[in-house]
C-alpha positions in Angstrom: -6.8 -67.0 -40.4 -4.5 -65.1 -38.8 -1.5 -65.6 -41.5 -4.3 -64.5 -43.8 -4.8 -61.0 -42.3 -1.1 -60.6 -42.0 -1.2 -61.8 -46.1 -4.1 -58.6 -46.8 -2.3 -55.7 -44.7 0.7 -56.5 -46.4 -0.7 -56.7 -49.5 -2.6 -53.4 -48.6 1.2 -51.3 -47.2 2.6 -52.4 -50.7 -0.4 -50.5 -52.7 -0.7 -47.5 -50.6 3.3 -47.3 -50.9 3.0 -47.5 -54.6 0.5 -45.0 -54.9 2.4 -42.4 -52.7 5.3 -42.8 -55.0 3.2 -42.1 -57.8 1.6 -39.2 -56.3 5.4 -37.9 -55.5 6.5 -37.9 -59.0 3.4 -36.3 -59.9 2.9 -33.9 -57.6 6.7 -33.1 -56.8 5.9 -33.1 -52.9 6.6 -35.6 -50.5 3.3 -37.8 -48.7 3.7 -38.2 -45.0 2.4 -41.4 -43.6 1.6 -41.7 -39.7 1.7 -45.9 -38.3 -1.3 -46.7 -37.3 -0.5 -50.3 -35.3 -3.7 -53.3 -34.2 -3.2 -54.6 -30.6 -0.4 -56.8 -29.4 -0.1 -60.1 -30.3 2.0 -62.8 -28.2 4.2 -64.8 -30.5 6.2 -66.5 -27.4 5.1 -67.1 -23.6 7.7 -66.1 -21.1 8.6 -68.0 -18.6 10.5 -67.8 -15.0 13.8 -67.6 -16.7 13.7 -66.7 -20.6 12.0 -63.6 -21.2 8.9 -64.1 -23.8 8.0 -61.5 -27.2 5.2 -59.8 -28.8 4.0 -58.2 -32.5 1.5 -56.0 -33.9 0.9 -54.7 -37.4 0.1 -51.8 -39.5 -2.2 -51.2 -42.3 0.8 -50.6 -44.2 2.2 -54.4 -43.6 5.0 -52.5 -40.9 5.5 -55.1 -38.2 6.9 -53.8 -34.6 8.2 -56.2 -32.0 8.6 -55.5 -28.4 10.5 -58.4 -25.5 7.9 -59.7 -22.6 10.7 -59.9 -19.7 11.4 -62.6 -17.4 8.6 -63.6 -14.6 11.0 -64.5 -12.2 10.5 -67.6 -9.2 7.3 -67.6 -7.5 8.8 -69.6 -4.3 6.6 -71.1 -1.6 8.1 -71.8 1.7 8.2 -75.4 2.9 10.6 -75.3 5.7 10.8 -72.1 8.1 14.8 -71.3 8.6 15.9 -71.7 12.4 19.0 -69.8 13.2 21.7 -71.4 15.3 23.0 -70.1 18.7 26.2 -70.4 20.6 25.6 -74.0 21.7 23.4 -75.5 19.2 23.0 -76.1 15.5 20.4 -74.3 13.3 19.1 -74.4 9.5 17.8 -72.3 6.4 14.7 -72.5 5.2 13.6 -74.9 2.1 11.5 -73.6 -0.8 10.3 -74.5 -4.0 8.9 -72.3 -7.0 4.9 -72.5 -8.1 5.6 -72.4 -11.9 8.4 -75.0 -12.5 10.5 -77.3 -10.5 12.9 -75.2 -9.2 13.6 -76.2 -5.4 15.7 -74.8 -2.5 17.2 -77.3 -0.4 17.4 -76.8 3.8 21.1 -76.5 5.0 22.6 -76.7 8.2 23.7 -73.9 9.9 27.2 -74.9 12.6 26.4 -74.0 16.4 28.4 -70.3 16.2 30.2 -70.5 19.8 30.3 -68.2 23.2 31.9 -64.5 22.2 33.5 -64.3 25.1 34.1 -60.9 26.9 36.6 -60.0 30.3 35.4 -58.1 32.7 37.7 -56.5 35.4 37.6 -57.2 39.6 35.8 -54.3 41.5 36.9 -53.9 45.4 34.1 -53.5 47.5 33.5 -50.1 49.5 31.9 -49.0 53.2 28.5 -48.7 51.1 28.6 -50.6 47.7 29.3 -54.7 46.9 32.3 -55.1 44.4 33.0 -58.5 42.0 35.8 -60.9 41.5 37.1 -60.3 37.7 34.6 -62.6 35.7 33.8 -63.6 31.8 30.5 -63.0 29.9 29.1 -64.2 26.4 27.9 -61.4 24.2 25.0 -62.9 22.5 23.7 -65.3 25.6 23.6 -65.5 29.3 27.0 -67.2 29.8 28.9 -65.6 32.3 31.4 -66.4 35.9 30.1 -63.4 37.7 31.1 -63.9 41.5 29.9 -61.0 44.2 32.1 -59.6 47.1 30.2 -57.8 50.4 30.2 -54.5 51.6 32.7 -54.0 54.6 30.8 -51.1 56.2 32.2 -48.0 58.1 35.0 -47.9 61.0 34.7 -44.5 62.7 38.0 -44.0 65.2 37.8 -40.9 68.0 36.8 -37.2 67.8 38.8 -34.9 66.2 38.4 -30.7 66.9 38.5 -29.6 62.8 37.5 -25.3 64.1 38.2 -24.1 67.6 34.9 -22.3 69.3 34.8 -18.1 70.1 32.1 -16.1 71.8 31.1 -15.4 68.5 30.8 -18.7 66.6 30.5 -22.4 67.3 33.4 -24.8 67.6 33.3 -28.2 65.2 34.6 -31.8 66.1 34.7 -35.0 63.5 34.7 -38.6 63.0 36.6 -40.2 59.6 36.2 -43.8 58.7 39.1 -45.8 58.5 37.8 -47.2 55.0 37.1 -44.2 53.2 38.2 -40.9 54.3 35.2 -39.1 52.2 32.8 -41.0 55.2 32.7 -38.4 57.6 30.3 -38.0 61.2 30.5 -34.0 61.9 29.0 -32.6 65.8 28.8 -28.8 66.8 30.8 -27.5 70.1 29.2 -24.5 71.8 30.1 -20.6 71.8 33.0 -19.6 74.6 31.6 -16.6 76.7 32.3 -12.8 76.5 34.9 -10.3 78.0 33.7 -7.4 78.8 36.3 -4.0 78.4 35.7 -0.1 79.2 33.1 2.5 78.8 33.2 4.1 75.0 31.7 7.0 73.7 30.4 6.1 69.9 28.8 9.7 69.4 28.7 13.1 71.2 25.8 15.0 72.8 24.8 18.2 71.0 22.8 21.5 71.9 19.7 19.1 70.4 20.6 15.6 70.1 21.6 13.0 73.0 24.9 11.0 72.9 25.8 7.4 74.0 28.2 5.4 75.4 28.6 1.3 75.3 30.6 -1.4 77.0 32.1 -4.1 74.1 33.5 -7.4 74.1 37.4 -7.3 73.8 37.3 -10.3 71.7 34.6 -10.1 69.0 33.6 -5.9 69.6 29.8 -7.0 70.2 28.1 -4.5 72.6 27.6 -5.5 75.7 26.3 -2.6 77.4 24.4 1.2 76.2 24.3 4.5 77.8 22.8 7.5 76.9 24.5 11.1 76.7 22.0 14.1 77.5 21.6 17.2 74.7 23.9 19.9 76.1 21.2 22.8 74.6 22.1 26.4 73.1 23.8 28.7 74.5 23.7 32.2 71.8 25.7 34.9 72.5 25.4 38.7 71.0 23.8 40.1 67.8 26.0 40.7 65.0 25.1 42.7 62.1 25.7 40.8 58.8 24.5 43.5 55.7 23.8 47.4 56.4 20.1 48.6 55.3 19.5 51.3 52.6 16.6 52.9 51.0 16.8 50.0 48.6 17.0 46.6 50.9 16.5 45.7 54.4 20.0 44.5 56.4 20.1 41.6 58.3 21.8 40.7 61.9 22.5 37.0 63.4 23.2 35.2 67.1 25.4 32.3 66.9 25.4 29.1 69.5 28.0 29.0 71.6 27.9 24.6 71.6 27.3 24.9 67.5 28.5 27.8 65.1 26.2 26.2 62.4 22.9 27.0 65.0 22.0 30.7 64.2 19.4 33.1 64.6 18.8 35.6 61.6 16.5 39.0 61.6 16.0 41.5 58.8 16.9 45.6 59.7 14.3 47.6 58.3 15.0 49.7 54.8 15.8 53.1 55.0 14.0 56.4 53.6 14.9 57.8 49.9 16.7 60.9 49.1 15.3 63.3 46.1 17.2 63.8 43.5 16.8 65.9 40.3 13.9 65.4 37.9 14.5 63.8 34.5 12.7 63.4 30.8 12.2 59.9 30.8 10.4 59.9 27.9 10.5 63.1 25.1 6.8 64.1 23.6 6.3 63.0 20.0 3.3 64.5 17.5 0.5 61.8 18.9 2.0 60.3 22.1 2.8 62.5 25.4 6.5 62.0 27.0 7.6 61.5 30.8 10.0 63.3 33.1 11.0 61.3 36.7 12.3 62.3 39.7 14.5 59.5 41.4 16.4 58.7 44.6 19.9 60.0 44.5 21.0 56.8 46.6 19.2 53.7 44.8 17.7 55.7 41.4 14.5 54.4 42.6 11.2 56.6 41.1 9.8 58.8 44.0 7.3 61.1 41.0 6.5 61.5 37.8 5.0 64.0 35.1 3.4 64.1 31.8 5.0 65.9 29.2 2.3 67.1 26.6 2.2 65.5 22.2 3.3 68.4 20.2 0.9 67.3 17.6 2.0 67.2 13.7 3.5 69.3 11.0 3.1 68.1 7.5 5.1 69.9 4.1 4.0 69.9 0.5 2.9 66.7 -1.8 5.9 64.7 -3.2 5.5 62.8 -5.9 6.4 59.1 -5.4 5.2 57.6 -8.1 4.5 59.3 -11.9 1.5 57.4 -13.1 0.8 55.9 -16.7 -1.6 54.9 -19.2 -3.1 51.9 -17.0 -2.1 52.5 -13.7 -2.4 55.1 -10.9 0.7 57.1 -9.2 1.2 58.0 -5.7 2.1 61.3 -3.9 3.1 62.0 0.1 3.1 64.7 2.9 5.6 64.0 5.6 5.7 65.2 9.4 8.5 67.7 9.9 8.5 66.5 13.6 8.5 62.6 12.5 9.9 61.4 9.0 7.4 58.4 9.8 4.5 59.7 9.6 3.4 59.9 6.3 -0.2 60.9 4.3 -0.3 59.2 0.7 -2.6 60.3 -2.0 -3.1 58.1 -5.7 -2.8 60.0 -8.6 -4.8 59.2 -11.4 -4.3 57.0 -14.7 -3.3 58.9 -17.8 -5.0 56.9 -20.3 -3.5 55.2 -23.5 -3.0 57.4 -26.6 -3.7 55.8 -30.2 -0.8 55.7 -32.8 -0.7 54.6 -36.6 -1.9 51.5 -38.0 0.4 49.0 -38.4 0.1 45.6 -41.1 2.1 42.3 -40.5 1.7 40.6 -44.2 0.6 36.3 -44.0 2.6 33.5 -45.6 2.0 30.0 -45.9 2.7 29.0 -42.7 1.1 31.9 -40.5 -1.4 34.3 -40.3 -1.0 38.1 -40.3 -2.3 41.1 -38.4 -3.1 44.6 -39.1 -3.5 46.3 -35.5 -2.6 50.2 -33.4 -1.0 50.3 -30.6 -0.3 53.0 -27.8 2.0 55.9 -28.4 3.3 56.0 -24.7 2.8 51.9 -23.8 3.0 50.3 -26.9 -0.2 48.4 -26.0 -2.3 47.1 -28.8 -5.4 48.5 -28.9 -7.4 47.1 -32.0 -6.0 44.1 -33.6 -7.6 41.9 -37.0 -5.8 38.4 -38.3 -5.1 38.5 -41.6 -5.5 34.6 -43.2 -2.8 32.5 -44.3 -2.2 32.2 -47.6 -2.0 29.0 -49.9 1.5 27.0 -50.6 3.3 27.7 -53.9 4.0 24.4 -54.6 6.2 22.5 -57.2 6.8 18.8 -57.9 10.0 17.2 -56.6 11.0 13.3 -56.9 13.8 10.9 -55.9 14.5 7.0 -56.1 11.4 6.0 -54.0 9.0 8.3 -55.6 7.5 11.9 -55.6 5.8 14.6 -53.9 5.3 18.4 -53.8 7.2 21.0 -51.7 6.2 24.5 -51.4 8.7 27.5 -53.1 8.2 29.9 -50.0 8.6 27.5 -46.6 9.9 23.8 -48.2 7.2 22.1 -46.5 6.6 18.6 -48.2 3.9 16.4 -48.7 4.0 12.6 -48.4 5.6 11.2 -50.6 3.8 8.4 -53.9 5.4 6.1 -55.9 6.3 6.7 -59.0 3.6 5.9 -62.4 6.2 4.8 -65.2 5.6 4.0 -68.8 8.2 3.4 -70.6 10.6 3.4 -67.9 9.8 7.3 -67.0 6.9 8.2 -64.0 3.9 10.2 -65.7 3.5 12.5 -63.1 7.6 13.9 -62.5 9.3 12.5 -65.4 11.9 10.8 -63.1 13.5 8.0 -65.4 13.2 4.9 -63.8 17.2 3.1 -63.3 18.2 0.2 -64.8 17.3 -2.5 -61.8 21.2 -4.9 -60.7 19.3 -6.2 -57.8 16.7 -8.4 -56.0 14.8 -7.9 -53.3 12.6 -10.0 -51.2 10.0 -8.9 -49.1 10.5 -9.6 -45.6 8.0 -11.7 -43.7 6.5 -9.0 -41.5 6.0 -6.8 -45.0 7.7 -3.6 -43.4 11.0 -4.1 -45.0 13.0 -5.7 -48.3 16.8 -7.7 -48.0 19.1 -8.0 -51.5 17.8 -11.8 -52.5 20.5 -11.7 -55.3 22.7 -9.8 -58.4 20.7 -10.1 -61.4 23.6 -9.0 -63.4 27.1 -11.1 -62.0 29.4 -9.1 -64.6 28.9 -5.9 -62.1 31.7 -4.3 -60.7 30.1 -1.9 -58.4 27.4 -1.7 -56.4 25.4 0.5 -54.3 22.8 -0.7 -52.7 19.7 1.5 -52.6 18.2 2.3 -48.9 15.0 1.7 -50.2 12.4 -0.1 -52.5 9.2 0.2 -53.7 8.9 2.9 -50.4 10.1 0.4 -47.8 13.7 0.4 -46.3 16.2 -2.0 -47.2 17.4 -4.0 -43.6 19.4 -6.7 -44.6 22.3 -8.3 -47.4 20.3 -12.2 -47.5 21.8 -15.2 -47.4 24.7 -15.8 -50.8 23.0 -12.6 -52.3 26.5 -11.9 -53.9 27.9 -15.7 -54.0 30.4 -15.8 -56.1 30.2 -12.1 -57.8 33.6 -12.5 -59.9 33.6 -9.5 -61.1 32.2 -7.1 -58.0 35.0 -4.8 -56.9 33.7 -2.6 -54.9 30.3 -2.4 -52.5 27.9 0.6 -50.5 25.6 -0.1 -48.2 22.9 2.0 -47.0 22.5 3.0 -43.4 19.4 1.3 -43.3 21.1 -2.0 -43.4 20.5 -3.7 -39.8 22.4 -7.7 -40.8 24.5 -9.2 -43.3 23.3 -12.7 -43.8 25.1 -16.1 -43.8 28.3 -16.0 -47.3 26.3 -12.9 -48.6 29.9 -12.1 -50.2 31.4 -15.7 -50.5 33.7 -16.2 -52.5 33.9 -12.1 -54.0 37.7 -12.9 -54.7 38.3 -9.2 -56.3 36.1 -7.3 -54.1 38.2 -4.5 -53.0 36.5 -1.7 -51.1 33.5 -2.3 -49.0 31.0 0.6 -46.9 29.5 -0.7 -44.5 26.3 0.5 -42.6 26.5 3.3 -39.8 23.4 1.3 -38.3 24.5 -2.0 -38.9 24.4 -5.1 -35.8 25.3 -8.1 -37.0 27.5 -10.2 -39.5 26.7 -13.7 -40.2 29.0 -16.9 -40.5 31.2 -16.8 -43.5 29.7 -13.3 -44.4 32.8 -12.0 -46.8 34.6 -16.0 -46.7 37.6 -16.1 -49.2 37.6 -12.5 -50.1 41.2 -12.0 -51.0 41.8 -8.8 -52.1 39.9 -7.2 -49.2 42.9 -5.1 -47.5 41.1 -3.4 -44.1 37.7 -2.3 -42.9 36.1 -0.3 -40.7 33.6 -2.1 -38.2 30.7 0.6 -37.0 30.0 1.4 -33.2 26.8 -0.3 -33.2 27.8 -4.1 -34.5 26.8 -6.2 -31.5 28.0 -9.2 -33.4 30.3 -11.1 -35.6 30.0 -14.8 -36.0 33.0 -17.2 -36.5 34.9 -17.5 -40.1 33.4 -14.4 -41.3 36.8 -13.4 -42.8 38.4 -16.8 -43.2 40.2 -16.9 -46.7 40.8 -13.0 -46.7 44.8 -13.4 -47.1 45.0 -9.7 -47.5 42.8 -8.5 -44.8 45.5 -7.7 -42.0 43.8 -5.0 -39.7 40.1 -4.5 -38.8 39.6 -0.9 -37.6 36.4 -0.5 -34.9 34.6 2.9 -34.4 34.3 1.5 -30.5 37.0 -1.2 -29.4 36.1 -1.2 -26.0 33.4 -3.8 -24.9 34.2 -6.1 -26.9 34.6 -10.6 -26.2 35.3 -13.0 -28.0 34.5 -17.0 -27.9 36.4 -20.3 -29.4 35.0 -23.7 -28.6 32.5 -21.9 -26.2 35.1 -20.4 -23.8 35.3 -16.9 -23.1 38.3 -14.4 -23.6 38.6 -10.4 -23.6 40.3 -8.0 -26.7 43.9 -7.8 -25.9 44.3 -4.0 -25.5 47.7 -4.2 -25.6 48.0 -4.8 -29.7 45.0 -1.9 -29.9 45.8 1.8 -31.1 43.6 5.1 -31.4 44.4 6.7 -34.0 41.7 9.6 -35.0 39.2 7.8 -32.6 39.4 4.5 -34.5 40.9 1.4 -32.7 42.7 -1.1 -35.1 43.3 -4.9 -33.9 46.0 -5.5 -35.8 45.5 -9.7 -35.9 45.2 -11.4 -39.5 41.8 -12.1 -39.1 41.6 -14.4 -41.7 42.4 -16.7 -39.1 40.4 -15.7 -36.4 37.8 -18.5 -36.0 36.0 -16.5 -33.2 32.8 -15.8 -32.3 33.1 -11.7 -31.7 30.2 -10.2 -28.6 29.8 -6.6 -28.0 29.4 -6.7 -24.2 
């Protein structure tokens, strides 16, 4: 049954592989065909040691295998494992395996011996037991430990370690005869004081008492206090320190006799002023009244004053400030003969505009005129009226992409339509239509064309229009000049952005080349085997140039860049910098002077 199945799916792969072969030649497309596998069958068991294998099918009759590993030993234990120690014998465990007769036989395992370690003697102390030197096992309880006693302390006689004073206790000791760290330590009492003669430590004063002490000779403690009764002030005569006058009061003082820094002080009374002469403090002005003062002739302190009556003000004729005009007021002022300050201001009144001539300002096609009248004096206008603009004069222009009108009088142009040919010439401007040298593709986002190819390979130049059918040109595709024989020399538009992939392979007598202001990249191989191309000049904005894009050019010795600086390159992934060293600058243009047919670099703008 099951050789049977195997015999239709077969049988059904061979058909279905038939038909798509069929439907290939037909249809000139290839048929994709996705596996679509039954479940596993097991075609060998595996077993402990030999691993085991599997199959499955396809409707198409594809058979896939796949390897079952190894199960490996299931092992039961018969025999736990003992393990031997340093005097007696021990053994591994036995086993045998579930699924076959695989069997592990129990071994016996050789008594492994004492590891014997030395340990050295330690002598015993006043406090501690010590040990004879002795031998232990490492993995058991062998060992020929032996302990030795203590020997306890031996304290000789007293020893005086710090003599006593009257000031601090004496010390005696005890050292054992074992260990002279063991020590027994007893106080010895203070020796008594000597007394010496009465000292005075601080004067009586005309306030303060004094005192007097008895100290000990040896240590200086005090033994014994007196005190020293105040002696009190004794002042003598007064003595006059600072005169009086009319302005301040003096000042007298008694001085202690005991202390010079005790003092009595009393003010002296002022005395009376002297008159002097009187004096204008303050002159009279046209609102406020002035001062005159009369003063001490010894201090210039005031003793009187006086008022000294305003004079009141005394205003001239009206000066004119400022004239006034059409719109705005003027001004006029009096000032006080007696005070330039004080001032009286008057306005003046506004003149008024006067009306001139009427004057026209003609409209065009791009503004609006005026006819208005202004003021004779302020050139203000007074009555204004727009005049409309006028209509565009226009006439039909045209180029390459098409046509449109611009106005005779201010150039402004409409947007621009494609052109309606018959016959090769547009209906509307009569522009004849060019013979067409190129293709063009339409790029996948449908905003701009690239050259596909050169419908006519006997050209020898071409120049590559920077648009078509109204949308820019952006790229050279990929061989769109393979092999052009005959093509000597080559312009490209500024609206070319990439040169694609050997878009000039191969254009052995190609000659001159102009290449885009706005161009960014150049493709692998772009002008490959191009040998009579001499120099070129690579524009500021190319970011890129991809590897072997000259290879071939024998006669291509210099390429000339509009920006030199910023520039790596790249072989076999590694990085390197532009060797400024081999660069010039002549008229702003660097020139690497390498034979770049050679140079199998990858070129970065950085």
């Amino acid at each position: 049954m099951k050789e049977s199945k195997i015999l239709i799916r077969l049988a059904l792969g061979l058909i279905l592989s038939v038909a798509a072969v069929c439907c290939a030649c037909l249809c000139a497309c290839e048929l994709l065909h996705f596996h679509l596998y039954d479940e596993w069958v097991i075609t060998k068991q595996p077993t402990c040691t030999e691993s085991g294998e599997r199959e499955r099918y396809c409707s198409c009759g594809e058979k896939q295998t796949s390897v079952i590993g190894a199960l490996g030993h299931d092992l039961i234990v018969i025999t736990e494992a003992l393990p031997a120690t340093c005097t007696e014998d021990g053994y591994t465990a036995s086993a045998k395996c579930s699924r076959c007769d695989y069997f592990i036989e129990s071994t016996v395992i050789k008594a492994i011996g004492h590891v014997i370690h030395e340990h050295e003697a330690k002598a015993p102390t006043c406090t501690e037991n010590g040990w004879a030197s002795y031998e232990a096992c490492e993995n058991c309880d062998y060992s020929t430990f032996a302990p030795l006693e203590l020997l306890g302390h031996n304290f000789g006689e007293w020893e005086v370690s710090k003599q006593p004073t009257c000031a601090e206790e004496g010390e005696r000791v005890k050292i054992c005869a074992h260990d002279n760290k063991h020590i027994i330590k007893e106080s010895i009492g203070k020796l008594e004081h000597t007394a010496g003669e009465w000292v005075i430590f601080e004067d009586a004063t005309c306030e303060a008492d004094g005192f007097k002490s008895i100290n000990c000779t040896e240590c200086g403690e005090q033994l014994q206090t007196e005190t020293i009764k105040a002696t009190g002030h004794d002042y003598g005569e007064w003595t006059v320190l600072k005169e009086s006058t009319c302005a301040e009061e003096g000042e007298k003082v008694q001085v202690c006799k005991h202390d010079g820094a005790h003092r009595i002080v009393q003010k002296i009374e002022k005395l009376t002023h002297t008159d002097g002469e009187w004096t204008e403090e303050r002159s009279a002005t046209c609102e406020d009244d002035g001062q005159s003062v009369l003063k001490c002739s010894e201090c210039e302190a005031i003793i009187e004053t006086k008022v000294i009556p305003a004079t009141g003000h005394g205003y001239g004729e009206w000066q004119t400030v400022t004239e006034p005009t059409c719109t705005q007021e003027g001004m006029r002022k009096k000032v006080c003969e007696n005070d330039e300050t004080h001032i009286i201001e008057e306005a003046l009144p506004a003149l008024g505009h006067t009306e001139g001539r009427e004057i026209t300002e003609l409209p065009d096609c791009q503004k609006a005129g005026r006819r208005y009248t202004q003021c004779t004096v302020c050139q203000t206008v007074l009555k204004s009226e727009t005049l409309p603009i006028t209509e565009h004069e226009n006439k039909i222009e045209y180029d390459e992409n098409g046509h449109y009108n611009e106005c005779k009088n201010c150039g402004l142009k409409s947007e621009s339509e494609a052109h309606d040919f018959e016959n090769g010439t547009c209906k509307v401007c009569s522009y004849k239509q060019e013979v067409q040298t190129l293709e063009f593709l339409l790029e996948s986002d449908a905003e701009s064309y690239r050259v596909s190819g050169v419908i006519d390979k006997a050209c020898t130049e071409v120049i590559v229009p920077s648009h078509y059918k109204g949308l820019p040109v952006t790229k050279i595709g990929l061989d769109a000049f393979r092999m052009c024989d005959n093509l000597i020399s080559v312009i490209l538009p500024d609206t070319v952005e990439i040169i694609s992939e050997n878009s000039f392979y191969g254009c052995v007598n190609l000659i001159s080349v102009k290449l885009s202001a706005n161009l960014k990249r150049i493709e692998k191989g772009a002008f490959y085997n191009c040998q009579k191309l001499e120099s070129l000049i690579i524009p500021s904005k190319v970011e890129c140039i991809e590897e072997k894009v000259f290879f071939g050019c024998s006669k291509l010795i210099s390429l000339n860049f509009e920006n030199c600086f910023g520039w790596s390159f790249y072989f076999n992934e590694t990085k390197g910098e532009m060797d400024k060293d081999v660069m010039q600058q002549p008229n702003e243009i660097a020139k690497y002077f390498v034979n770049p047919q050679y140079v199998d670099f990858i070129w970065v703008r950085n």
